[in-house]
C-alpha positions in Angstrom: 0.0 0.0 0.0 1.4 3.3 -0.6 2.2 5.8 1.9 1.0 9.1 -0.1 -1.0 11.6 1.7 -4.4 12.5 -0.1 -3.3 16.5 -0.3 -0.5 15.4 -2.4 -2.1 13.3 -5.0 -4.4 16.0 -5.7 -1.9 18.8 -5.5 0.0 16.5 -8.2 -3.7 15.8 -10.3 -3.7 19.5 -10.5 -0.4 20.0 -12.3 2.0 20.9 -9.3 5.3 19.9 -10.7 6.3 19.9 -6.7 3.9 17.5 -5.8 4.6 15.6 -8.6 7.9 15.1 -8.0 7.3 14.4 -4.6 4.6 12.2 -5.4 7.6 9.9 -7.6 10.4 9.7 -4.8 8.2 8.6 -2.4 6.3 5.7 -4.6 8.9 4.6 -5.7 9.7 2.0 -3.1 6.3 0.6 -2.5 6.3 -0.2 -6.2 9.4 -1.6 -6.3 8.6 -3.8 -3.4 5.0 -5.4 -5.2 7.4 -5.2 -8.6 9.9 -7.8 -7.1 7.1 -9.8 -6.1 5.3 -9.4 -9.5 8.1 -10.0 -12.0 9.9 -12.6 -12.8 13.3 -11.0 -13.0 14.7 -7.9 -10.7 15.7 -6.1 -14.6 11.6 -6.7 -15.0 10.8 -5.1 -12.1 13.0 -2.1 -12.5 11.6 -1.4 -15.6 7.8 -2.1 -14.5 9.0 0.6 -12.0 10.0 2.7 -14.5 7.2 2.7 -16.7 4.7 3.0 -14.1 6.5 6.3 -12.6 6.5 7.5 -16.5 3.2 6.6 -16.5 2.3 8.5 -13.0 4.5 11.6 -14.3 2.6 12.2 -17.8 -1.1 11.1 -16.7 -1.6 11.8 -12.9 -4.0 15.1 -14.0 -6.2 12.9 -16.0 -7.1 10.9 -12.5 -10.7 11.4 -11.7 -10.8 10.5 -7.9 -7.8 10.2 -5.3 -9.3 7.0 -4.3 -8.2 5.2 -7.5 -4.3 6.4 -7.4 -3.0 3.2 -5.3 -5.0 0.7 -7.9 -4.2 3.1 -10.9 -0.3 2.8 -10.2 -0.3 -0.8 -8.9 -2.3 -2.1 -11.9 0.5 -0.2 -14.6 3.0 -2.3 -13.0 1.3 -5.8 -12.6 0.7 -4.9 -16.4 4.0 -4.4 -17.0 5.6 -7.5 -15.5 3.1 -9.4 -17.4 4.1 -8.1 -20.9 7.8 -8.5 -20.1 7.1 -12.4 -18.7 5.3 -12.9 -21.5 7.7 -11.5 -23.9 10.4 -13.4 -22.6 8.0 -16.1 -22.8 8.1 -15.9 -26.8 11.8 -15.5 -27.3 13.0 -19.0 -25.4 14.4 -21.2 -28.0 13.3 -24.0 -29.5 16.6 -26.2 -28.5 15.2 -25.5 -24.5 12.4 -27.0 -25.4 12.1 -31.1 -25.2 10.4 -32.7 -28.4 7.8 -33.9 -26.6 6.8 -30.6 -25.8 6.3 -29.4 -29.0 2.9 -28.5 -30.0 1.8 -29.5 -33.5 1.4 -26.9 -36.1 -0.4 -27.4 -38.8 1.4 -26.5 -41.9 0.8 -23.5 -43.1 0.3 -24.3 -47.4 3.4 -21.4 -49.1 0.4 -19.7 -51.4 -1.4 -19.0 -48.1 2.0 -17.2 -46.7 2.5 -15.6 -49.5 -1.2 -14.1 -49.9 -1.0 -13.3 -46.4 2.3 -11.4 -47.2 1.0 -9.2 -50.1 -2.2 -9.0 -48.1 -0.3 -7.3 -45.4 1.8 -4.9 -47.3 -1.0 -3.3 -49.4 -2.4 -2.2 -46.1 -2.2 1.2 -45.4 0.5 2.2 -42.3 -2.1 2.8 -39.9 -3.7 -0.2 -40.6 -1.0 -2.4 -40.8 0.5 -1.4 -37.3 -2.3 -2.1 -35.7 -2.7 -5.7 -36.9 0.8 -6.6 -36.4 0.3 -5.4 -33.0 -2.3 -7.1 -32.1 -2.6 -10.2 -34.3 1.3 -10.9 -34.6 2.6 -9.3 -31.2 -0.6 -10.8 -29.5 -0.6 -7.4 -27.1 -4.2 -6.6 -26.1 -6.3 -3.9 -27.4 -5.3 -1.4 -24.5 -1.6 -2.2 -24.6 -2.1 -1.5 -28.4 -3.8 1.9 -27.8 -1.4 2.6 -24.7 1.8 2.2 -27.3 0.7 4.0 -30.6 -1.5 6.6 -28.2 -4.5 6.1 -29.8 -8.0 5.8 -28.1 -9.4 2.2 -27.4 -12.0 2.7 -29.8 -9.9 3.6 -33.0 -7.6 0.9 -32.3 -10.9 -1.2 -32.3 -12.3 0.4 -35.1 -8.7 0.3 -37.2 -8.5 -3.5 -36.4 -11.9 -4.4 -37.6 -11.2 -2.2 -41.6 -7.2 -4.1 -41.4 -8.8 -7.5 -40.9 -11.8 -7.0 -43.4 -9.3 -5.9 -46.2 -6.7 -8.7 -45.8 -9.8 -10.7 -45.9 -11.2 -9.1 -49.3 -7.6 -9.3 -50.3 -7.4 -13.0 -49.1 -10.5 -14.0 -51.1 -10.2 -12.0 -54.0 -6.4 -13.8 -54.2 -8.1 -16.9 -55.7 -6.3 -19.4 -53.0 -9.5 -20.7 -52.1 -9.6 -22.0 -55.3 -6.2 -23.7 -56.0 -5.8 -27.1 -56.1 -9.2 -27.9 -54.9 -8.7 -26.0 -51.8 -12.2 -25.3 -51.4 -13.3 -28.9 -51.1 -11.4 -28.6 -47.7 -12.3 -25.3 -46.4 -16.2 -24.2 -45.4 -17.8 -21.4 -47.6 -15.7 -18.0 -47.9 -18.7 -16.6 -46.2 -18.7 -18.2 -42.9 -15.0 -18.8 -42.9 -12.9 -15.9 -40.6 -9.9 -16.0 -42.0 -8.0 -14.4 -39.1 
């Protein structure tokens, strides 16, 4: 639990570079305590630390009640150490893993790929980033809006036009229609293709 006084968080809500500053040195330890309890690593915690004091320094006025601070800040960090974990998570090697462990994959037929590919690139930038973020880099819609500082709703609403035109794209490609394809697939029409 932090050990803020009440005065000070809305003294720093209200723009007081003083109280603000205050507000970070004393914080700091109380998150870095619940960090090296969250994260996995002590480099995870220091940087859920860090982000969530970034976070506190450029979004404390936009607070609505006091009340909220101590979930507000805690919850940035718990977020963090979770997207670190889970990033680490994605980059262990495939030697660490034992056979067994292996999931199958279906293989993924090279004319699909490479649909997928041109699909991708015809998208405009906007577009694009937000799929990658979200389909590819698996980060949630918040994280997404959080990291390109959009609002919830246009990542949302971005997402839904990126995914209908790689669709479009996807169909109007004609690899539903290769080699038979269709014979193993369900109707374009009820088929999400991503």
């Amino acid at each position: 639990m932090l050990r803020t006084k009440p005065q000070l968080i809305e003294a720093a809500c209200l723009g007081d570079q003083t109280a603000i500053s205050e507000l970070l040195t004393v914080c700091q330890p109380d998150l870095k305590r619940f960090a090296r309890r969250t994260c996995s690593t002590t480099e995870d915690a220091e940087d859920a630390v860090q982000i969530a004091l970034w976070q506190l320094y450029q979004k404390v006025g936009a607070l609505r009640t006091v009340a909220t601070f101590t979930t507000w800040l805690f919850r940035i960090v718990e977020r963090e150490c979770y997207r670190l974990y889970r990033g680490k998570k994605a980059t262990e090697t495939l030697d660490e893993l034992l056979e067994q462990d292996i999931p199958y994959e279906p293989c993924v037929p090279i004319d699909l790929r490479m649909d997928l590919t041109r699909a991708l690139e015809r998208l405009t930038p906007p577009y694009r980033e937000v799929l990658i973020l979200r389909d590819v880099h698996e980060l949630t819609a918040p994280e997404v809006a959080a990291q390109l500082g959009l609002s919830l709703e246009a990542v949302k609403s971005r997402l839904h036009r990126a995914r209908a035109q790689v669709r479009e794209q996807l169909m109007s490609s004609g690899y539903w229609l290769k080699d038979d394809a269709q014979e193993d697939f369900p109707s374009p029409q009820n088929q999400h293709v991503l």
